[in-house]
C-alpha positions as CSV (number, residue, x, y, z in Angstrom):
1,X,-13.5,31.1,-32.6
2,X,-15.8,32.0,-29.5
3,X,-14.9,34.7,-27.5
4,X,-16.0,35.4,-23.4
5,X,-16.0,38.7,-22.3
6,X,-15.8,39.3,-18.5
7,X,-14.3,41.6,-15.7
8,X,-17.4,45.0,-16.2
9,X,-18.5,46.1,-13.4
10,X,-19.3,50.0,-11.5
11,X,-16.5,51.9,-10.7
12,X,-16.0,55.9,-9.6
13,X,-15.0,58.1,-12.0
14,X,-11.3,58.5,-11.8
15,X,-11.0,54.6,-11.2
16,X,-9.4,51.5,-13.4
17,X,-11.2,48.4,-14.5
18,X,-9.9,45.5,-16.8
19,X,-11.8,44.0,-19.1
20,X,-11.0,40.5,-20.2
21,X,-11.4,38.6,-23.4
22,X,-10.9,34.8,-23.6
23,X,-10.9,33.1,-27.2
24,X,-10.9,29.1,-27.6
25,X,-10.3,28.0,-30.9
26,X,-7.5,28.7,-33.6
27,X,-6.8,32.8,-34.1
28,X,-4.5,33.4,-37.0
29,X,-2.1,35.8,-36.5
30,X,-3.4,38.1,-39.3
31,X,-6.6,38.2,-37.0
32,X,-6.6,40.9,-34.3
33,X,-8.8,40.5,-31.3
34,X,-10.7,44.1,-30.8
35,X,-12.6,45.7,-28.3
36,X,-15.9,48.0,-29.3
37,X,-18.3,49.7,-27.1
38,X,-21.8,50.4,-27.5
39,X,-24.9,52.2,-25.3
40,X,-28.1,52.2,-26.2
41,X,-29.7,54.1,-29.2
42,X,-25.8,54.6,-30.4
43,X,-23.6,52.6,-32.8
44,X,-21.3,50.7,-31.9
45,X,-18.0,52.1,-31.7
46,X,-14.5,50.6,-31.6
47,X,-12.2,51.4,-28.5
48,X,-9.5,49.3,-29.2
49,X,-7.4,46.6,-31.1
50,X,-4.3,44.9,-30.9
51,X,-2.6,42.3,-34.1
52,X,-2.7,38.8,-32.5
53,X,0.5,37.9,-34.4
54,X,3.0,41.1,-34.2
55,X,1.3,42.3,-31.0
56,X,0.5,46.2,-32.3
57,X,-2.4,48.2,-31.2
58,X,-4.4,50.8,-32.0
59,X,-6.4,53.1,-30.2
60,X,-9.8,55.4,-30.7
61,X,-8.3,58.6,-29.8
62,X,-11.0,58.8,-27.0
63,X,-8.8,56.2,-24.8
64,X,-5.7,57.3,-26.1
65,X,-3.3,57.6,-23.1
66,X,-6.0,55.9,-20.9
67,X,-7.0,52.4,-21.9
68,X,-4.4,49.6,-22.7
69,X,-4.6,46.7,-24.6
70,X,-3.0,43.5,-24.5
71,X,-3.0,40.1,-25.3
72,X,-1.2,36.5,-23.7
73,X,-0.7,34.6,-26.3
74,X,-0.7,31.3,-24.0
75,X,-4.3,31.8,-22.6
76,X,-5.3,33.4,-25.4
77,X,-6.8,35.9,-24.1
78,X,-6.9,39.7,-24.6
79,X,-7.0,42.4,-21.8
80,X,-8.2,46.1,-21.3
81,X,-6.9,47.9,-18.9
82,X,-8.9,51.1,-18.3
83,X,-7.5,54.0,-16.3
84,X,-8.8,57.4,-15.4
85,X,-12.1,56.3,-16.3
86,X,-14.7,59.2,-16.9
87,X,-18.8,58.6,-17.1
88,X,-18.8,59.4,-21.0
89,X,-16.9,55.8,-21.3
90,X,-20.2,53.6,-19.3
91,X,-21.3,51.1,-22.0
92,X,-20.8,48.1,-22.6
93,X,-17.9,46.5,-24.3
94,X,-18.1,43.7,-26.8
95,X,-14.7,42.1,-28.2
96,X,-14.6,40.8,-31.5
97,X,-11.9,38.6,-33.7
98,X,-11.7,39.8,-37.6
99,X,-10.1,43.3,-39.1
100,X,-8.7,45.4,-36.7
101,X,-10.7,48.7,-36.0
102,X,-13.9,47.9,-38.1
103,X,-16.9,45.8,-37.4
104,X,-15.7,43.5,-39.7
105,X,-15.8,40.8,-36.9
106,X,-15.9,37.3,-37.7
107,X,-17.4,36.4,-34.0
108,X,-18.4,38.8,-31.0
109,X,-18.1,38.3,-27.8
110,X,-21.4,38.9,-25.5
111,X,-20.7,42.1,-24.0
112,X,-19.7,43.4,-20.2
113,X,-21.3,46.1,-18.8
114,X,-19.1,48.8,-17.7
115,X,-20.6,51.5,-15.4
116,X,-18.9,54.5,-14.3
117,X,-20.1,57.1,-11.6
118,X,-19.6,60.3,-11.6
């Protein structure tokens, strides 16, 4: 599977982006499609997941009540929806296929920068 990120960009603190995530090739509905987050000199970290078959998500409890994820099934494609966005949340955001909420990833996406101003 090969997956392209898209949809970063700068927004004001306070503001809403989404982040898309477009896979071609077969997913297997034990795969979940997740979304991580990294800026530089820190790990990466995982934001979000969601089960490609049964459709159910997980958060890191830093987005909890803020980001949403979600996937169409028919475009196979996975979306973030990021509300109330705050400056401690600019990095960029990689999505990955494989074990949901680890880096257990069997392919990566190549990352959209997400900026937000304070």
């Amino acid at each position: 599977v090969q997956l392209q990120a898209s949809g970063g960009g700068l927004v004001q603190a306070g503001g809403s982006l989404r982040v898309s995530c477009k896979a071609s090739g077969r997913i297997y509905s034990s795969n979940a499609i997740n979304w991580f987050r990294q800026v530089p000199g820190k790990e990466r970290e995982f934001v979000a997941g969601i089960r490609w078959g049964y459709g159910t998500t997980i958060y890191a409890e830093s987005v909890k009540g803020r980001f949403t994820i979600s996937r169409d099934r028919a475009e196979d494609t996975v979306y973030l929806q990021m509300n109330s966005l705050r400056p401690e949340d600019t990095a960029v955001y990689y999505c990955g296929v494989g074990e949901i909420a680890t880096l257990r990833q069997g392919s990566w996406g190549q990352g959209t920068q997400v900026t937000v101003s304070s």
